[in-house]
C-alpha positions as CSV (number, residue, x, y, z in Angstrom):
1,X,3.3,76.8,-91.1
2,X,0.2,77.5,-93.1
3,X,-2.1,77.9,-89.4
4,X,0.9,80.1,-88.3
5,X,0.6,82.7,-91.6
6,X,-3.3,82.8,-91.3
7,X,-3.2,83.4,-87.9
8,X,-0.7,85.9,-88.1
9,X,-2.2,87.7,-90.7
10,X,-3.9,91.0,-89.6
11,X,-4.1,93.1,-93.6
12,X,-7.8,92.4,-92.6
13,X,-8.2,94.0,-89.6
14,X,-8.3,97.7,-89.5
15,X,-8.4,99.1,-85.9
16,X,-10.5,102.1,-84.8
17,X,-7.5,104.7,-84.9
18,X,-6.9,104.0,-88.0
19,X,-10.8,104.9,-89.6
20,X,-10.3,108.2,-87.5
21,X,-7.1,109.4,-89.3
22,X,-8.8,108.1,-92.9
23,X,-11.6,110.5,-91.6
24,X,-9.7,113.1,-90.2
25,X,-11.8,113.0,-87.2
26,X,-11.4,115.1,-83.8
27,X,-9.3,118.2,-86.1
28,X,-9.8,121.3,-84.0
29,X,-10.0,124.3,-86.3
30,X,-7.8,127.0,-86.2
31,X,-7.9,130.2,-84.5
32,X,-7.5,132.6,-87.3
33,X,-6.8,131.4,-90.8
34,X,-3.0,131.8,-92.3
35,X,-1.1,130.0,-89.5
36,X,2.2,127.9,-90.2
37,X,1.2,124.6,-91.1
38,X,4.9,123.1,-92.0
39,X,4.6,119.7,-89.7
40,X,1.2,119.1,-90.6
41,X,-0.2,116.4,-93.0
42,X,-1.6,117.0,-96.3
43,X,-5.6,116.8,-95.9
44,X,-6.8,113.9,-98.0
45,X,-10.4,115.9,-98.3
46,X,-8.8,118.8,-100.2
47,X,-7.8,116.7,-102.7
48,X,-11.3,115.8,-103.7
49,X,-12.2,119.4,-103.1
50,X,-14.6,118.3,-100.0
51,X,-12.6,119.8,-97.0
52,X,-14.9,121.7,-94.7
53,X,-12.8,123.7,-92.6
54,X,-11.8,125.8,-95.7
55,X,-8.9,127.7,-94.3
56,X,-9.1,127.1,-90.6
57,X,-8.1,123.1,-91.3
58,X,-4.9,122.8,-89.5
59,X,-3.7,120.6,-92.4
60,X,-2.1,121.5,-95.6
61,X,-3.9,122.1,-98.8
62,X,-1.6,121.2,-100.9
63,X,-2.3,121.4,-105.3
64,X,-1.0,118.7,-107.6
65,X,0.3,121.1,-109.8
66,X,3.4,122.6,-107.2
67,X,6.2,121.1,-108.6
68,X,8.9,123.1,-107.3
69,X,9.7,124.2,-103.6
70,X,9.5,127.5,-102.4
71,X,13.0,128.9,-102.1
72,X,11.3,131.2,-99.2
73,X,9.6,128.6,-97.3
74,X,13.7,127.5,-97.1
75,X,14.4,130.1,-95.4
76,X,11.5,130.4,-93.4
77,X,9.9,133.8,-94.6
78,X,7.3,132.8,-96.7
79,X,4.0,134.6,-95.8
80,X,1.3,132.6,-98.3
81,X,0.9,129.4,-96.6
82,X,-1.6,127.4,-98.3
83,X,-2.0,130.3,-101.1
84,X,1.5,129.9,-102.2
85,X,2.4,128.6,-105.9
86,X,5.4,126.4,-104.7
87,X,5.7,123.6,-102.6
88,X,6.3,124.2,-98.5
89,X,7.6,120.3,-98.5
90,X,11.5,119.2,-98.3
91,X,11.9,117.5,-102.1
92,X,15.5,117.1,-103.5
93,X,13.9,116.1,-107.1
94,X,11.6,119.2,-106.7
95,X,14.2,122.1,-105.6
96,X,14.6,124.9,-107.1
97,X,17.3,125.3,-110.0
98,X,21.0,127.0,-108.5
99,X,21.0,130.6,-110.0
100,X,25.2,130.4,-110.0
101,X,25.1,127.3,-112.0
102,X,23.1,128.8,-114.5
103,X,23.9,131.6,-115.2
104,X,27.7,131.3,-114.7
105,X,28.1,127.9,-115.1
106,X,29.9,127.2,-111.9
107,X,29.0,126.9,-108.0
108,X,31.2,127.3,-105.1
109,X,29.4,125.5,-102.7
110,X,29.7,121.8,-102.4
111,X,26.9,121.5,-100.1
112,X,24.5,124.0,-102.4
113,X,21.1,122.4,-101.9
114,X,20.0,123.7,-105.1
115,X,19.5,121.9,-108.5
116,X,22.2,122.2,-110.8
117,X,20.9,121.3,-114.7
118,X,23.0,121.2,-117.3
119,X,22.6,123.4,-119.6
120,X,22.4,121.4,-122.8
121,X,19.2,119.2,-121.4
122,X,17.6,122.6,-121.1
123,X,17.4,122.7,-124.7
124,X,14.4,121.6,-126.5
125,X,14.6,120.4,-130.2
126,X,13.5,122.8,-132.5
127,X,10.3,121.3,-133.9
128,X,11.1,123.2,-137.4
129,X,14.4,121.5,-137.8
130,X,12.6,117.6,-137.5
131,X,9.7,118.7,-139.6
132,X,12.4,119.2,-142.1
133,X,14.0,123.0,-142.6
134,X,14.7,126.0,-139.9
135,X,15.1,128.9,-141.2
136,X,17.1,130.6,-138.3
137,X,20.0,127.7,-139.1
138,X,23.1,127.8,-136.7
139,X,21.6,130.4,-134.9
140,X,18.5,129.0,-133.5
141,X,18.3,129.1,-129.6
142,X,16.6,125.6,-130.3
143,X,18.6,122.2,-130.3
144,X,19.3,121.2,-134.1
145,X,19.8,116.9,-132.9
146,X,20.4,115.2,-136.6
147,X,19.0,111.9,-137.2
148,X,18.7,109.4,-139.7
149,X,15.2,108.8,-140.9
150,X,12.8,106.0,-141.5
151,X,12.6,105.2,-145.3
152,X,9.3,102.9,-144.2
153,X,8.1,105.5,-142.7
154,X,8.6,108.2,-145.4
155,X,7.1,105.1,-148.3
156,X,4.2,104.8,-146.0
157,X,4.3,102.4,-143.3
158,X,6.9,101.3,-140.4
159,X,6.7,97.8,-139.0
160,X,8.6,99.1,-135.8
161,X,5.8,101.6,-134.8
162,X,7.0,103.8,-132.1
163,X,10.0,101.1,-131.3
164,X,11.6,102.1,-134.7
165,X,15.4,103.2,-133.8
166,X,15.5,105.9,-136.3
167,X,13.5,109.2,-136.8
168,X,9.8,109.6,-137.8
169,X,9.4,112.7,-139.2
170,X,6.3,114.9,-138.0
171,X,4.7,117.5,-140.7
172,X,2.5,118.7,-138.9
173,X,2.8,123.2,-139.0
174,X,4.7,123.7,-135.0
175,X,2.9,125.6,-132.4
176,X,3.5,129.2,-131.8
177,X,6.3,130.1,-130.1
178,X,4.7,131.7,-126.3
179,X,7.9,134.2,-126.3
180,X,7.4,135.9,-129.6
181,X,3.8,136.0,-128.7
182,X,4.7,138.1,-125.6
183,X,6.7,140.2,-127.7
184,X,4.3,140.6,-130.6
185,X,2.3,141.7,-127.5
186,X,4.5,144.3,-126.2
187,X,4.2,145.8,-129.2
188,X,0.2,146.8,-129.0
189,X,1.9,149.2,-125.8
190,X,1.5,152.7,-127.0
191,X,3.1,155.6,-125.6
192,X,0.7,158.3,-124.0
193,X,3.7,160.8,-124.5
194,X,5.0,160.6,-128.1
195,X,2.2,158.2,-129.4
196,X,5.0,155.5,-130.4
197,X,4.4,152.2,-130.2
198,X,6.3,149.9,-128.0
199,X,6.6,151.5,-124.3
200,X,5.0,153.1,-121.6
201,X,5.3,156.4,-120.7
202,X,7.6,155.5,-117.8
203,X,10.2,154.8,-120.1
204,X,9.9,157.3,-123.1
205,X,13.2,158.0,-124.6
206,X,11.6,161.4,-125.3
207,X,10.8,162.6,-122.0
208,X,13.0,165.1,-120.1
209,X,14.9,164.5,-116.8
210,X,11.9,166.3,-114.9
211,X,9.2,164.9,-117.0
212,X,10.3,161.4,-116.5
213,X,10.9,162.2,-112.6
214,X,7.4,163.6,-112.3
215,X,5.7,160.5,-114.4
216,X,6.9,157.9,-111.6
217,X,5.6,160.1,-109.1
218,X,1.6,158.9,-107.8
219,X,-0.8,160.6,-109.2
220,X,-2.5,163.3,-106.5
221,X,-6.0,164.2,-108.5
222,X,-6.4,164.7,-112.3
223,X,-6.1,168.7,-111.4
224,X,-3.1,168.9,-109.5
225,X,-0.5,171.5,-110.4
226,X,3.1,171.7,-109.3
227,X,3.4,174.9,-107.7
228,X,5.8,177.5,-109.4
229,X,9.6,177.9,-108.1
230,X,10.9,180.7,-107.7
231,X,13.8,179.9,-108.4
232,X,15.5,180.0,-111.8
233,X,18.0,177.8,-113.4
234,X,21.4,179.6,-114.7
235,X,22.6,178.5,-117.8
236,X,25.1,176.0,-118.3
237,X,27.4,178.2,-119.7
238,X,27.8,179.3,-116.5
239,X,27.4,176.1,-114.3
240,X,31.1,174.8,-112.7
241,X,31.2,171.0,-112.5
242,X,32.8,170.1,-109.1
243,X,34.2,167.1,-110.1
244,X,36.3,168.1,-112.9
245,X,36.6,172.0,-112.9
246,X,35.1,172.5,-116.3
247,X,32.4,174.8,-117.2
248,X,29.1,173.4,-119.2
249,X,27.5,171.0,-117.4
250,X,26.9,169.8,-113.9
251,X,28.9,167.4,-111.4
252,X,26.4,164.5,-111.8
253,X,26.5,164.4,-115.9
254,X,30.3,164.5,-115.5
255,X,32.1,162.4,-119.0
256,X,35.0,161.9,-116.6
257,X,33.1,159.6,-114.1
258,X,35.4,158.4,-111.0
259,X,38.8,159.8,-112.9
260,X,37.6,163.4,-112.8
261,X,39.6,164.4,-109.8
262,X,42.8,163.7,-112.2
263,X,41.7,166.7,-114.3
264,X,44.4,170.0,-114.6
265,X,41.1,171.8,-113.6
266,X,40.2,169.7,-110.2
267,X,42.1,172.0,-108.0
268,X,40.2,175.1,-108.6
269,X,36.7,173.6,-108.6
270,X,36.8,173.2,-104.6
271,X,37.8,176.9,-104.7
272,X,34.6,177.1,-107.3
273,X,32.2,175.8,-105.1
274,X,33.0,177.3,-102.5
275,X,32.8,180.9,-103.6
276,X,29.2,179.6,-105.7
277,X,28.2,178.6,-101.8
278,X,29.4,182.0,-100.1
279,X,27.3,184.3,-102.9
280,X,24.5,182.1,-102.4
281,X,25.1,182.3,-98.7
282,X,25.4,186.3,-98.7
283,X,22.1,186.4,-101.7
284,X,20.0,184.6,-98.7
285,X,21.1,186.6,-96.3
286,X,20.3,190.2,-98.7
287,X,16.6,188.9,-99.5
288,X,16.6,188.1,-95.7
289,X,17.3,191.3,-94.3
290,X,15.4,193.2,-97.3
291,X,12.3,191.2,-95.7
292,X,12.6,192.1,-92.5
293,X,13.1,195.6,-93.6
294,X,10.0,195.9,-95.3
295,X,8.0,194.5,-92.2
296,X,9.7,197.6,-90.3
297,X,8.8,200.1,-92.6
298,X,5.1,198.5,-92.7
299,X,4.5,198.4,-88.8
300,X,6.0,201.9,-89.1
301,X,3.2,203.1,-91.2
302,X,0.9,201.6,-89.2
C-alpha cells in the first residue's frame, strides 16, 4: 500500500503548462486599451505591481480594496473596465445593498439579487455612550447597547483579558465624527451674491427667478452682455392667469395647482387668453405693416 501511495504521488511534479500559466507566458496584448475583460483571469503580476503590459494585458487588474460589485457591470453598461472602483466579478457576499429594502424596509422580489441588511446591524455603538455619558441621549442616531461592567477592570486589573464576558470601558476622547466634519465644511462656502455663508451662488435664496436662470447658464467670456429686449413686461395687475381666471399673477405661480380649473373664474380665462392672443396677434401685424411702410416711403425718396 505504501509503494502504491509513493508511486502515485505526483504533488512533486509540476508539468510544463503549468510554469507557463504561473508566468503568464505566450499573453498577446491587446489591440487598444479599455476592452471587456469579464472572462478573463486576474493577473497575478498586478498584484505585486510588476505587470508589463500596463493596460493592453488582456487580464484583469483587479485592487484588494473593491469590496462591492459594480451594480453596472450587472447590467452590462459599465464603461471603466479596469479603472472602475467596484468589483466586475459575480460575489453574493460582495453585492451591492437592495435600495427597496433600505429605504422602505420591504422588497417585492423574491429573487432580488441584491443584499438586504437589516437595519439595526447598520448601527454602530456610539463610542460616547461606552466611554460613559452621550449627551444627545435617546436621540442619538448611534446604538445606545447597555452593558454591565467589569469591577476588575474599573479596580485596576481583569484576569479574563479580552475573554472577560462583561464590558471594558474605553476612556479614551472618540474620534471625530467624518459627517459633522463635512458639514462644519460646508460651512467655509460663501456666497458670491449676498456674501452669506453656507451656499453657492446657484442656490441663493436671494437671487431672482432670472438671476438664478442666468447663473446656471455657462459662462460665454467675462464681458459678455445679454442683449436688451425689447420687449417689456406688463404689470401683474394686469396679467390673467389661465388656469384659474384671476388677475395678479401668472398661470405657472398659480396657489390653486391642478384644482384651478374648479374656480368660478375658469370659464372666462379661455375667453382671456384668447383675446390677450388676438391683440397680440393684430399688435404684430400693426408693427409689421408700419415696417414695410417705412421701407416704401424710403425707396420712394430714393
Amino acid at each position: 500500500m505504501a509503494y502504491l501511495e509513493r508511486l502515485n504521488n505526483a504533488s512533486e511534479v509540476v508539468f510544463e503548462v503549468e510554469k507557463s500559466l504561473q508566468l503568464q507566458q505566450g499573453l498577446q496584448p491587446l489591440p487598444f486599451p479599455g476592452m471587456d475583460k469579464t472572462g478573463s483571469a486576474m493577473c497575478t503580476f498586478y498584484r505585486v505591481s510588476t505587470c508589463r503590459l500596463g493596460t493592453l494585458c488582456p487580464l484583469r487588474h483587479v485592487s484588494g480594496d473593491k469590496s462591492i460589485v459594480c451594480k453596472h457591470w450587472l447590467r452590462g453598461l459599465c464603461k471603466k473596465g479596469d479603472q472602475c472602483e467596484f468589483l466586475h466579478e459575480y460575489d453574493v457576499s460582495k453585492m451591492p445593498e437592495c435600495f427597496f429594502y433600505s429605504k422602505y424596509n420591504a422588497c417585492s422580489n423574491k429573487e432580488c439579487p441584491f443584499r438586504h441588511i437589516d437595519p439595526e446591524s447598520k448601527l454602530k455603538d456610539c463610542p460616547w455612550y461606552d466611554r460613559g455619558f452621550c449627551r444627545h441621549g435617546p436621540h442619538c442616531k448611534n446604538r445606545h447597547r447597555r452593558r454591565v461592567m467589569c469591577l476588575s477592570f474599573l479596580n485596576g486589573f481583569c484576569p479574563d483579558g479580552p475573554k472577560c464576558l462583561r464590558s471594558h470601558p474605553n476612556f479614551d476622547l472618540p474620534n471625530a465624527d467624518i459627517s459633522a466634519q463635512r458639514k462644519q465644511a460646508a460651512n467655509y462656502i460663501v456666497c458670491h451674491n449676498c456674501g452669506e455663508v453656507g451656499h453657492k451662488v446657484s442656490s441663493c435664496p436671494n437671487l431672482t427667478s432670472g438671476e438664478a436662470l442666468h447663473s446656471n447658464l455657462p459662462p460665454f467670456g467675462r464681458n459678455f452682455q445679454a442683449a436688451p429686449s425689447d420687449q417689456t413686461r406688463r404689470p401683474l395687475q394686469e396679467v390673467t392667469c389661465y388656469k384659474c381666471g384671476d388677475k395678479g399673477h401668472y398661470a405657472n405661480k398659480c396657489s390653486r395647482g391642478t384644482f384651478a380649473f374648479l374656480a368660478p373664474t375658469a370659464a372666462l380665462s379661455h375667453e382671456a387668453r384668447l383675446k390677450d392672443e388676438h391683440l397680440a396677434h393684430a399688435t404684430h401685424a400693426n408693427v409689421h405693416h408700419q415696417r414695410l411702410a417705412g421701407r416704401r416711403a424710403g425707396e420712394m425718396k430714393r
